[in-house]
C-alpha positions as CSV (number, residue, x, y, z in Angstrom):
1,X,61.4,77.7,-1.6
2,X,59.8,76.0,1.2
3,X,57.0,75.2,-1.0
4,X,59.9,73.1,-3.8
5,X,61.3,71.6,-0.2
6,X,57.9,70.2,0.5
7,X,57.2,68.8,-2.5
8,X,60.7,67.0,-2.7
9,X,59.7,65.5,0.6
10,X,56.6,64.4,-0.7
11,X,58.3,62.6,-3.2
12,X,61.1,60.8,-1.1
13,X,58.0,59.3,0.5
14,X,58.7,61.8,4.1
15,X,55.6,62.3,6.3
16,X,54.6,65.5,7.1
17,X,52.8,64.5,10.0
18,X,56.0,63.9,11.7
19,X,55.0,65.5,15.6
20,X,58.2,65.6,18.1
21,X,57.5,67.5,21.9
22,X,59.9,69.0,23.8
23,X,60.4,70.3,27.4
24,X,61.1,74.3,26.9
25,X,60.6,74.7,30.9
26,X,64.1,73.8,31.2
27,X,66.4,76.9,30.6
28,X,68.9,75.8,27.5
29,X,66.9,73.2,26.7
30,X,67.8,71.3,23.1
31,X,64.6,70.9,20.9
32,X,64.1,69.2,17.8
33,X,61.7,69.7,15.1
34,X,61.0,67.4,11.8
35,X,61.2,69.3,8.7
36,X,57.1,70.0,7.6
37,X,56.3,68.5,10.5
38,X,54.8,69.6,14.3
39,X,56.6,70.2,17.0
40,X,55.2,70.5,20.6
41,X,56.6,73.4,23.2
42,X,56.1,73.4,26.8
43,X,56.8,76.6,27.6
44,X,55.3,77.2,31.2
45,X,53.4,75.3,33.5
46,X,50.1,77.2,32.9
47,X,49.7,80.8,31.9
48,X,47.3,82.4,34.2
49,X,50.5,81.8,36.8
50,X,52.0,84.5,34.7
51,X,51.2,88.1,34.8
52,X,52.8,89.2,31.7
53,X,54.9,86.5,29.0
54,X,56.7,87.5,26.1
55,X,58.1,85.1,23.5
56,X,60.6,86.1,21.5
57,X,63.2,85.3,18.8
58,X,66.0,87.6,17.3
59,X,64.5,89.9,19.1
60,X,61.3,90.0,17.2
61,X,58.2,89.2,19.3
62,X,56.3,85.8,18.2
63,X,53.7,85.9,20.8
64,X,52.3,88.0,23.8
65,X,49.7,87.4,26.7
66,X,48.4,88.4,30.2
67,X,47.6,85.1,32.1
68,X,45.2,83.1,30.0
69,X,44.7,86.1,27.5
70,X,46.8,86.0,24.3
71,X,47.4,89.3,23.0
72,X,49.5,88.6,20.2
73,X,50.5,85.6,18.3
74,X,52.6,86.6,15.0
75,X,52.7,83.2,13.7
76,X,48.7,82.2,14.2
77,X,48.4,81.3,10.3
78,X,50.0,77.9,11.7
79,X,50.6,77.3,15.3
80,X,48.6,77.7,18.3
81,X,49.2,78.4,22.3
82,X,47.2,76.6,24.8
83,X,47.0,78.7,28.4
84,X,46.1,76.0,30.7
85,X,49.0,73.8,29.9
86,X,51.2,76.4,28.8
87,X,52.0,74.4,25.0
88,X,52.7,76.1,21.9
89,X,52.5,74.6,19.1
90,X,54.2,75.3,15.2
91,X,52.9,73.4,12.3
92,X,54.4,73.2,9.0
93,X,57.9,73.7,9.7
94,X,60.6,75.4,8.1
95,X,64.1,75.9,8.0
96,X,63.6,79.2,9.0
97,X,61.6,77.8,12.2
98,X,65.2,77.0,14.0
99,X,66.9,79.2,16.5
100,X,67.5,80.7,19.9
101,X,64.0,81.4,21.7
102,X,63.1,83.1,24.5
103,X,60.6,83.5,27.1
104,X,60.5,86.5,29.0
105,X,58.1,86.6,32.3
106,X,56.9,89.6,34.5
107,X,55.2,90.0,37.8
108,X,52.9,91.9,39.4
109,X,54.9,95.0,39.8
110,X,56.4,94.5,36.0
111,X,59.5,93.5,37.2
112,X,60.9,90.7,34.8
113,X,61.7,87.1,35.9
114,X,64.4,84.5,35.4
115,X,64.8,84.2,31.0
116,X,63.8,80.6,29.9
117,X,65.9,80.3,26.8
118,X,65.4,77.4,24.3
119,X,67.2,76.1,20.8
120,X,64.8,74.5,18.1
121,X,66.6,72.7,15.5
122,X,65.1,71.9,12.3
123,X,65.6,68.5,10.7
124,X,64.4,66.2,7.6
125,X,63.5,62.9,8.8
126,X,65.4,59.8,7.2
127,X,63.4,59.2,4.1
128,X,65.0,55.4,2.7
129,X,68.0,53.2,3.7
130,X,70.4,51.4,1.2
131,X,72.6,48.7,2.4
132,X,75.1,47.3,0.0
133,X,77.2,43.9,0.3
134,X,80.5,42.6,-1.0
135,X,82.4,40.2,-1.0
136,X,86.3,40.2,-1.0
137,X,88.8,37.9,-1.8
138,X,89.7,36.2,1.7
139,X,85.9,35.8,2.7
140,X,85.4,38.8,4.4
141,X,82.4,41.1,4.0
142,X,82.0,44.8,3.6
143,X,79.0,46.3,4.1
144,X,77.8,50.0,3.1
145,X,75.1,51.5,5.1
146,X,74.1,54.5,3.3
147,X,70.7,56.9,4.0
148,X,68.8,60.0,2.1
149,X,67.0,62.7,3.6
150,X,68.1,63.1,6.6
151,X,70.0,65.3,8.8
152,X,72.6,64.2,11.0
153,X,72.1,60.6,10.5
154,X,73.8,58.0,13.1
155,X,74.6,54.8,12.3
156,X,74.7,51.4,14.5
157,X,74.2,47.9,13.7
158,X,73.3,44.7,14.7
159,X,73.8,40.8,14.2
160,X,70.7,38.6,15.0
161,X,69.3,41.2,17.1
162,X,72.6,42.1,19.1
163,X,75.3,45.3,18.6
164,X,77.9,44.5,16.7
165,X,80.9,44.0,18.8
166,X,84.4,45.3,17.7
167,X,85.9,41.4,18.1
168,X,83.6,40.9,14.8
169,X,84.6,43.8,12.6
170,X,88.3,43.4,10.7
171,X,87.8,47.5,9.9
172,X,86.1,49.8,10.8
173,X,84.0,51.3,13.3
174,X,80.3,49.7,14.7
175,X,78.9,53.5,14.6
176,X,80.4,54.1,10.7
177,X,78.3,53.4,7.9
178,X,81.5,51.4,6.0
179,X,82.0,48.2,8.2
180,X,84.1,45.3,7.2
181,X,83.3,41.6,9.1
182,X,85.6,39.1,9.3
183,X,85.2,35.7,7.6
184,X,84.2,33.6,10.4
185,X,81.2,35.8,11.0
186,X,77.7,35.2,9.9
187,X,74.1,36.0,10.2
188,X,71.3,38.4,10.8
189,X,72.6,41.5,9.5
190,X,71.1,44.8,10.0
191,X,71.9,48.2,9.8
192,X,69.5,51.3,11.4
193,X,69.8,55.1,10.0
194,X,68.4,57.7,13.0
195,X,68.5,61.4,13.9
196,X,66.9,63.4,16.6
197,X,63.4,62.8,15.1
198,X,63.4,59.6,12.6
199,X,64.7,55.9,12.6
200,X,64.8,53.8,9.9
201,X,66.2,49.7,10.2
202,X,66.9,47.8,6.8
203,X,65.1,44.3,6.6
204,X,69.1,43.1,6.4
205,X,70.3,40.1,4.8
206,X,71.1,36.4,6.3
207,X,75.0,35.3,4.9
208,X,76.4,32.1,5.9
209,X,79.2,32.4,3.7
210,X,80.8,34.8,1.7
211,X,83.4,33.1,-1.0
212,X,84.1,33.7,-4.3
213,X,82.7,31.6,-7.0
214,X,84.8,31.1,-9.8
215,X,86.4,34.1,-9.6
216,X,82.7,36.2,-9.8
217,X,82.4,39.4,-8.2
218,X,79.6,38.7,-5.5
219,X,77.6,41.6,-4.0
220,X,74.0,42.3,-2.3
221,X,71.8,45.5,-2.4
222,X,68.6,45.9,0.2
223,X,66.9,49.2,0.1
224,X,64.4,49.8,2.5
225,X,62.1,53.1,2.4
226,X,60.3,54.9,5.3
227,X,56.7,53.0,4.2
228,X,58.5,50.0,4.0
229,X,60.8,49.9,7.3
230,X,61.1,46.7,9.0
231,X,59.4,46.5,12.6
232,X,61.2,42.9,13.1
233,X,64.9,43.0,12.6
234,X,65.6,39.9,13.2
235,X,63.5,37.8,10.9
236,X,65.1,36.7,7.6
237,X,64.0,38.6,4.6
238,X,63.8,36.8,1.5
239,X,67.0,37.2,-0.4
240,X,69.3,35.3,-2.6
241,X,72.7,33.6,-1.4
242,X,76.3,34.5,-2.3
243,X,76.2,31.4,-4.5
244,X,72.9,31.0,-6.3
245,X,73.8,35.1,-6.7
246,X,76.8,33.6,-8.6
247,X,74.5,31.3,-10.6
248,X,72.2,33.8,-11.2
249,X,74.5,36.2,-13.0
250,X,76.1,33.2,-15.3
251,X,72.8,31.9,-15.9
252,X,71.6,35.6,-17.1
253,X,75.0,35.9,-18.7
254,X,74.6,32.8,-21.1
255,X,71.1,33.6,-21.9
256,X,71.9,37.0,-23.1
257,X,75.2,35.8,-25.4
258,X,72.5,33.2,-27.2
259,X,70.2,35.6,-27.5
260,X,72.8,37.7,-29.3
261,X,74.2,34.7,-31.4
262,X,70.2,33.9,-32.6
263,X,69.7,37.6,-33.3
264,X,73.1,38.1,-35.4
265,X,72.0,34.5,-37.0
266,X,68.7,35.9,-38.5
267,X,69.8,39.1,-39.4
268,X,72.4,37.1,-41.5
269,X,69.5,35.2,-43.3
270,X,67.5,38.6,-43.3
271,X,70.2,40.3,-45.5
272,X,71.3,37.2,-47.6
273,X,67.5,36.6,-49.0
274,X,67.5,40.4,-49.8
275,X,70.7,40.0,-51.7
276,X,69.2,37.3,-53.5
277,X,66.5,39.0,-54.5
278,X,68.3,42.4,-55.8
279,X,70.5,40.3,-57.7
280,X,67.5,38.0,-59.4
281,X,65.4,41.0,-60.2
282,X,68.7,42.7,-61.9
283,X,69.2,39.6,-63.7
284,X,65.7,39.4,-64.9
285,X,65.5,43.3,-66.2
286,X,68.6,42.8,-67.9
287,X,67.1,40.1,-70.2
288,X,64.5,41.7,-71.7
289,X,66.1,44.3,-73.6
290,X,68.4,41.5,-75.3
291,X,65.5,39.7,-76.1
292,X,63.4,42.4,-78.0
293,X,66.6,43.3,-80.0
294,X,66.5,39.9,-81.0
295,X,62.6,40.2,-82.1
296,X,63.7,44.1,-84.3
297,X,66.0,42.0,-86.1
298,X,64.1,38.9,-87.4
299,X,61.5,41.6,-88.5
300,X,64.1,43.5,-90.2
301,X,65.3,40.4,-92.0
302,X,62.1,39.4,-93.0
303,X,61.1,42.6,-94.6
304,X,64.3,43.1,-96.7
305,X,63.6,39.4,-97.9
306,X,60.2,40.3,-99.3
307,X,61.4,43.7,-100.8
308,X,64.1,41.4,-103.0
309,X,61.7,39.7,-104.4
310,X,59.5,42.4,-105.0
């Protein structure tokens, strides 16, 4: 399964050399992990300050030491544990790879220490970003912000490099991925798709005004993929307007109905010389018949003249 889940991420375009550290000296600490990526534990200061260190999970032992000597380490195939800084790392995660840890220390005299207790979760990284435009009847302009692969995702946006303030939206929320702006409102508009261990901004689009032209449904679309994120939000991408979009589409639209009329016009003349020709060979096989009949009887005529007169 993990194997199918990698090989969908591969596809979506997700790194698996996504690498996210977290602070597991902290007692409850929240860590994050990216989905076939590598995450980086600090579990303790340095080992050899530890007698005895057991880390578990669920109960089941993952790894074992004495000071800088690892004893056992259950999940060696693809992590590692550094002694002198105390860092473990896991490589190739899984879902499987999220839950409640725990690191139990002893000292001298065996006696066990204070439990350092730590929550991985496991998450696939935002993969693309679609942003979708539209148009509506009074001017106004609502805007869908919409992501794949990822967990969790949190939206926020921004107008020429500033967040979006609730005196510009006529609905909805600035943290929703469904945002309506009023009609006085224009510019840079971009929208960024995060979780605990990816971001992803769309290149946006730059709308000065957003009316109906004769009566044509207007819209936008911008997709923006994880090898093609934007690192400057606020510089224009290159995009149509809301009214050469409207000349665009009528433009396409009349081209395709002549291309339609010539078609239907040729086939016409295609099937009318075919019907010509069916009907002039027809004629043509129907005249030969008459004419040999015609040929039989003069012969017959002429040979019952000569037997008379014989």
């Amino acid at each position: 399964m993990e194997a199918v889940i990698g090989l969908l991420l591969m596809l979506l375009g997700v790194s698996h050399g996504v690498e996210t550290s977290c602070d597991g000296r902290i007692n409850g600490a929240q860590c994050y992990g990216a989905l076939g990526g590598t995450v980086v534990l600090r579990l303790m200061d340095r080992a050899s300050g530890k007698n005895k260190y057991q880390w578990v999970k669920n109960e089941t032992m993952l790894l074992q030491g004495r000071k800088n000597r690892i004893i056992t380490n259950q999940l060696e195939t693809r992590s590692s544990f550094t002694p002198s800084d105390g860092t473990f790392r896991i490589n190739n995660l899984s879902r499987t790879d999220g839950g409640e840890y725990t690191l139990k220390s002893f000292d001298l005299k065996g006696h066990q220490l204070d439990l350092q207790i730590l929550q991985l979760n496991i998450q696939a990284p935002v993969s693309s970003v679609l942003l979708v435009s539209e148009c509506l009847s009074q001017g106004e302009m609502r805007v869908s912000c919409s992501s794949e692969g990822g967990d969790s995702p949190q939206y926020s946006w921004t107008l020429d490099g500033h967040t979006l303030t609730d005196a510009q939206l006529l609905s909805g929320n600035k943290d929703s991925n469904t945002i309506t702006l009023r009609e006085d409102v224009s510019g840079q508009l971009v929208c960024s798709v995060s979780n605990h261990i990816s971001q992803i901004s769309t290149c946006g689009f730059r709308f000065t005004d957003c009316s109906l032209s004769k009566g044509m449904h207007v819209s936008q679309r911008v997709l923006v993929t994880s090898q093609t994120q934007c690192t400057d939000p606020t510089t224009a991408p290159t995009s149509i307007t809301v009214t050469e979009a409207s000349t665009v589409d009528q433009s396409l639209l009349i081209c395709g109905l002549r291309t339609v009329v010539v078609v239907l016009i040729l086939i016409g003349i295609a099937v009318y010389f075919v019907w010509r020709k069916k009907k002039y060979e027809k004629a043509e096989g129907s005249a030969v018949p008459e004419e040999m009949d015609y040929e039989n009887s003069v012969v017959m005529v002429e040979m019952r003249s000569s037997a008379s007169e014989l």
